[in-house]
Each structure stands twice: as structure tokens, then as C-alpha cells.
C-alpha positions in Angstrom: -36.1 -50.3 31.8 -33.3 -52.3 33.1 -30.5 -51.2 35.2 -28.0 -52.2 32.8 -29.3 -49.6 30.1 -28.4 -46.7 32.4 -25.1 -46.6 32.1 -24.9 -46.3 27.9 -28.2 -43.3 28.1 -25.7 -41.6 30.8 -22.3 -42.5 28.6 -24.4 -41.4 25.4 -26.0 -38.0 27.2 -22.0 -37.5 28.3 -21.0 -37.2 25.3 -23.8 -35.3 24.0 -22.9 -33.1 26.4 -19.1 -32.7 25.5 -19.3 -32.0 21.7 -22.2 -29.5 22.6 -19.8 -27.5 25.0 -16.8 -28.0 22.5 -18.7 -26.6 19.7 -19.8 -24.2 21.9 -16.2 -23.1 23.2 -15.1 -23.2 19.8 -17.7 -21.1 18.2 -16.5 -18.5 21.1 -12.9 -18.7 20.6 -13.0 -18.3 17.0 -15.1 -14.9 17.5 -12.7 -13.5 19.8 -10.0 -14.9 17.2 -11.5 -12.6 14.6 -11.5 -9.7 16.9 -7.9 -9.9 18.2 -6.7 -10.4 15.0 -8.9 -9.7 12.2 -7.9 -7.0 10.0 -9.8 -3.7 10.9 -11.6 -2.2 7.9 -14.4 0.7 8.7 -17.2 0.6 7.0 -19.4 3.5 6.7 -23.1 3.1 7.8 -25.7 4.6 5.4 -29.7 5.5 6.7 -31.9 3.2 6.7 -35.9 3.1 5.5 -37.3 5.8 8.3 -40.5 2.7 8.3 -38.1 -0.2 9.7 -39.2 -0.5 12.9 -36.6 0.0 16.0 -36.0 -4.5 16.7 -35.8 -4.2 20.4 -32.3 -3.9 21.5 -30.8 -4.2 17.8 -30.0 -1.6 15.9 -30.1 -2.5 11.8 -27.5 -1.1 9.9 -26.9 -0.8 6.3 -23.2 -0.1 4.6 -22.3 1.9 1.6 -21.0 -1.5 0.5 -24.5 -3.2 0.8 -25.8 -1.7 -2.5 -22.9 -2.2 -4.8 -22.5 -1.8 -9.1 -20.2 -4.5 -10.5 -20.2 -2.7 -13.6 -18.5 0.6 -12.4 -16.3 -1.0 -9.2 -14.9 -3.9 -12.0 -14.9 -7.8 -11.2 -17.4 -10.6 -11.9 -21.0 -9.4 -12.6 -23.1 -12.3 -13.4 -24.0 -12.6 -9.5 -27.4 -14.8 -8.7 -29.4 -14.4 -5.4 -27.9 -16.5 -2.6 -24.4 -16.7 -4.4 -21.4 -16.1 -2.3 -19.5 -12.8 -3.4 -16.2 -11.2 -2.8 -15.6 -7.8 -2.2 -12.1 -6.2 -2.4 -12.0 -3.5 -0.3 -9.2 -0.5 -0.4 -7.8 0.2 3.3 -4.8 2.5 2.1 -6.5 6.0 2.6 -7.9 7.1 6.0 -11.6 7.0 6.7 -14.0 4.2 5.3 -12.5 1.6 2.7 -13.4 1.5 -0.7 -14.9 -1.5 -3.0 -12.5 -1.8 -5.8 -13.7 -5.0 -7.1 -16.5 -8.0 -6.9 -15.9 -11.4 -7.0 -17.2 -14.7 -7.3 -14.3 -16.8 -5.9 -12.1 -15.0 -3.0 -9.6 -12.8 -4.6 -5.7 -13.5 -3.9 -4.4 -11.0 -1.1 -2.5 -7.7 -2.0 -1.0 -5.1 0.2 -3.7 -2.5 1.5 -6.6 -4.7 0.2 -8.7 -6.7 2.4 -11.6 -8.9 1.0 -15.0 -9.5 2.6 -16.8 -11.9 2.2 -20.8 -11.9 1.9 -23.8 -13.1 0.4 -25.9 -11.9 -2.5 -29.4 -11.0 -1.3 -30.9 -9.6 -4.8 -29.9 -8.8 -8.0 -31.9 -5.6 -9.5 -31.3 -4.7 -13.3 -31.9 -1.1 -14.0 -31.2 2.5 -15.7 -27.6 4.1 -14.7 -28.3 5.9 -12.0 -29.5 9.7 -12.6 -26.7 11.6 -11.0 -24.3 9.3 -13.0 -25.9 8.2 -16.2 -22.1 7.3 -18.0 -20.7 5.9 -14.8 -22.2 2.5 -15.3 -23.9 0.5 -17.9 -27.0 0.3 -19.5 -28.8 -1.6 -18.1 -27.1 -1.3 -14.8 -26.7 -4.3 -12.2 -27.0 -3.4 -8.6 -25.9 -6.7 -6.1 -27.3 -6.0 -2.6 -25.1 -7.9 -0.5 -25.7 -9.1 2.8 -22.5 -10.0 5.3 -23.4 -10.8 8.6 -23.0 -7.5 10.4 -26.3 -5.6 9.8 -27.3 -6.0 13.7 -25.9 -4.8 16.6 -26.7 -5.0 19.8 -26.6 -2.0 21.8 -27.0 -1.5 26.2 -31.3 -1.5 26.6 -32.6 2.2 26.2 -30.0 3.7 24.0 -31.0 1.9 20.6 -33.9 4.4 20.0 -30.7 7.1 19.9 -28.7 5.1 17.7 -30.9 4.8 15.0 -31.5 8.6 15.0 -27.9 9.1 14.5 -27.5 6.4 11.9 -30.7 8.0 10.4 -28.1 11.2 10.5 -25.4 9.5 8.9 -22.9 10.2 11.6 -22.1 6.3 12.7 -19.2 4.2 11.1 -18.5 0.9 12.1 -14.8 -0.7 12.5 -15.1 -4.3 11.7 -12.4 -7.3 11.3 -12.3 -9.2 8.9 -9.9 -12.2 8.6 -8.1 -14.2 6.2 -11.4 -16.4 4.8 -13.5 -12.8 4.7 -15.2 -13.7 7.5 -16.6 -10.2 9.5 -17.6 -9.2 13.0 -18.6 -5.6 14.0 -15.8 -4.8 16.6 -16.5 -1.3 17.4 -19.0 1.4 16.8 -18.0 4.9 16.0 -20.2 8.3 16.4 -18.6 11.5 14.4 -15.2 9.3 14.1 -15.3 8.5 18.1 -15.6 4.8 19.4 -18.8 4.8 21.4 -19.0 1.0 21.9 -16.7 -2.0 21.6 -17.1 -5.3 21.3 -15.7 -7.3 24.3 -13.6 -10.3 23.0 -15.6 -12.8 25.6 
């Protein structure tokens, strides 16, 4: 190779090198964005299948909003697997927020309403549910949505403990959520107290 082709590998490597560590720097500034000044929603955390396994130091976590009926909370219904999906969510009471709607396109902002945005997973057709046949249609539409935050990573050791109280229903999670419904877990609550939080770097 000639010495006159070294010069445009290095200029080319360079520059490589730049957009990787700008994409990089950017992918970090817009998390800690979202956590400064995301809106804070908590979610509650429901147990999961006692036969998931514990996934080294992540801890799985499902939401009461993971498992949702369109045809009792109100919206759009006709949801397809991989589908994007909106989900208003009512942050005027204390405690966990509440889905009051699901959408197909992001909903327009009201006060004490934030929306989160997700991804349809499945889409399972079935009887009302037995402990409240009238409450939703027959057949009723269940849209198991997926949104980013179902892992956690938790200090080595401690996951094992985590799960168990998951398991126990007595973890909530605080997340933020900004202004395109985009989510990140920013803290971790046992019985209502913050256990962990996320660090912003």
C-alpha cells in the first residue's frame, strides 16, 4: 500500500470515530434529558410468571398497564402486533396513574394527563373477564403492550430479593416520561419508599 493512502484510511477512521462518539454523547445526554425533565408518572409493578427465570443482574418487571382492555379504558381498539400505541395516563390522584385511554396516534396534551408511548406485543381476543363479565365487551380485546422499561438493573446480589418483593407486589416504579412518550425507569420504590435511583450519567 502506498504512503499516500494513509492519510484518507486515518482522515476516514477520524471521522468514523467522531460521529460514533457524538452519537454516543448524544444518546447519553438525551437520557439524562428525560430524567431531569421528564414528567414523573409511577407505575405500579404487578408479579410476574413464578417460572421466569432471575436474568442475571436484571430484574423483569411487568406494569398494571402492560395488559390493558381498549374496550373498557375507551380509545382506538383495532391495535395489530408491532403497532405503536398511546396510552393516556391520569396523574391527578396520588399513587400509581391510571390508563384513561388508548391510542393509535399520540393524543394532544391535557392538564394532569401524560401519554406513554409503547409498542403492541400481542393482541388476544377473548371472554370478559370473570370477575367483570359487563365491564368489557364480548369478545373482549386485551393489547399487551411493551414500553421499554420492563428491565432494570439492580447492584449484583440483591436481584434475587427484588423479584421476591415484586413477586409480593410491594414495588412501584417512578418513571419520566417526556413530551414524544418516550419512558425511562428513574427510580424504584419498595412499600412507597425510593430504594434505588437512577443516576443522570
Amino acid at each position: 500500500m502506498s504512503g499516500g493512502r494513509w492519510p484518507g484510511i486515518a482522515l476516514r477512521l477520524f471521522v468514523v470515530l467522531v460521529l460514533q462518539t457524538a452519537a454516543l454523547g448524544w444518546m447519553i445526554y438525551s437520557r439524562a434529558e428525560l430524567l431531569r425533565n421528564g414528567t414523573e408518572v409511577t407505575l405500579t409493578v404487578v408479579p410476574v410468571d413464578p417460572r421466569d427465570l432471575f436474568r442475571g443482574d436484571f430484574v423483569r418487571l411487568n406494569y398494571a398497564i402492560t395488559n390493558l382492555r381498549p374496550g373498557v379504558i375507551g380509545g382506538d381498539s383495532d391495535f395489530l402486533p408491532n403497532d405503536p400505541i398511546w396510552i393516556v395516563l391520569d396523574t391527578s390522584l396520588a399513587g400509581a396513574a391510571r390508563p384513561t385511554g388508548v391510542f393509535k396516534h399520540q393524543p394532544p396534551t391535557l392538564p394532569e394527563r401524560t401519554a406513554i408511548r409503547g409498542r403492541v406485543q400481542s393482541v388476544y381476543d377473548g371472554p370478559p373477564p370473570i370477575d367483570d363479565p359487563d365491564g368489557c365487551p364480548n369478545p373482549c380485546r386485551t393489547v399487551r403492550v411493551n414500553y421499554g422499561i420492563e428491565q432494570y438493573f439492580v447492584p449484583e446480589g440483591e436481584g434475587r430479593n427484588i423479584e421476591n418483593l415484586r413477586n409480593d407486589s410491594r414495588i412501584s416504579v417512578v418513571a419520566a416520561v417526556d413530551s414524544d412518550g418516550r419512558a425511562a425507569i428513574k427510580k424504584l420504590l419498595i412499600d412507597g419508599v425510593e430504594r434505588y435511583e437512577e443516576p443522570l450519567f
